[in-house]
C-alpha positions as CSV (number, residue, x, y, z in Angstrom):
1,X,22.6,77.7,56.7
2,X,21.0,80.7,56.3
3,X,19.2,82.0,60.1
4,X,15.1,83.1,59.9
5,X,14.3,86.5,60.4
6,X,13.2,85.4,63.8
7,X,16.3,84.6,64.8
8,X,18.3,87.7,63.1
9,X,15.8,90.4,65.4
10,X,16.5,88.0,68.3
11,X,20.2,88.2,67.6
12,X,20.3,92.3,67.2
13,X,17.8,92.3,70.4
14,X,20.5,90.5,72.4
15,X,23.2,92.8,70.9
16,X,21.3,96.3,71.2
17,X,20.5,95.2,75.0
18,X,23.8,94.0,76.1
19,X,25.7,96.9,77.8
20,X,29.4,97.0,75.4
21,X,31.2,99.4,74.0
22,X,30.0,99.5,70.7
23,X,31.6,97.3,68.2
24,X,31.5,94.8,64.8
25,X,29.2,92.0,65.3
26,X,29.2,89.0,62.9
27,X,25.2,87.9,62.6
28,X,25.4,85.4,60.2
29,X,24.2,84.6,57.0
30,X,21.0,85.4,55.1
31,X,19.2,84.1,52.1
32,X,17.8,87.3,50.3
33,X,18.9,91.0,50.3
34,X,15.1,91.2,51.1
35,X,15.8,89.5,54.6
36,X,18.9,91.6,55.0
37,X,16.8,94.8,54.5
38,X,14.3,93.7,57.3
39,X,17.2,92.9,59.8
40,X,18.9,96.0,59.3
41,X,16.0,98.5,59.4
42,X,15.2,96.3,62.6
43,X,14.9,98.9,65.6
44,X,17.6,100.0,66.5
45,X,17.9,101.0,62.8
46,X,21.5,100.7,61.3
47,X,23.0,104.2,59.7
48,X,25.0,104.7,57.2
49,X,28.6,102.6,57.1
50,X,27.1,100.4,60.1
51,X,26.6,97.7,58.0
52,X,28.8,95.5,55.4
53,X,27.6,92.3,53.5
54,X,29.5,89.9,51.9
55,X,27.5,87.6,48.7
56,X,29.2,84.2,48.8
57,X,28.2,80.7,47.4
58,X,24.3,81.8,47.3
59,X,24.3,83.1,51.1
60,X,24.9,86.6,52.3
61,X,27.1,87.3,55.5
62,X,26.0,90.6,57.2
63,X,27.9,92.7,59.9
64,X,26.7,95.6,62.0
65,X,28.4,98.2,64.3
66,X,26.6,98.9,67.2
């Protein structure tokens, strides 16, 4: 099931605050590149290679490096 854009700042909130060496996070899956766009130009904004997407069975599984 795809997670609401809600929950996908929330998500990158939680990551962004925790104190961690920065590594690849799985966030889950998303419904529409649209969606995708928002979550990853979410502040903190990803750069370039911080981000890699994977289109499967209608859903699209993002993961970011921070």
């Amino acid at each position: 099931m795809a997670i609401s854009a809600a929950e996908a700042e929330a998500r990158k909130a939680a990551i962004a605050d925790a104190e961690q060496e920065r590594s690849w996070h799985a966030v889950g899956t998303f419904a529409t590149l649209e969606d995708v766009a928002v979550f990853v130009n979410a502040p903190p904004a990803q750069g370039p290679g911080e981000v890699v997407l994977c289109c499967h069975d209608g859903v699209i599984e993002v993961m970011i490096y921070m």
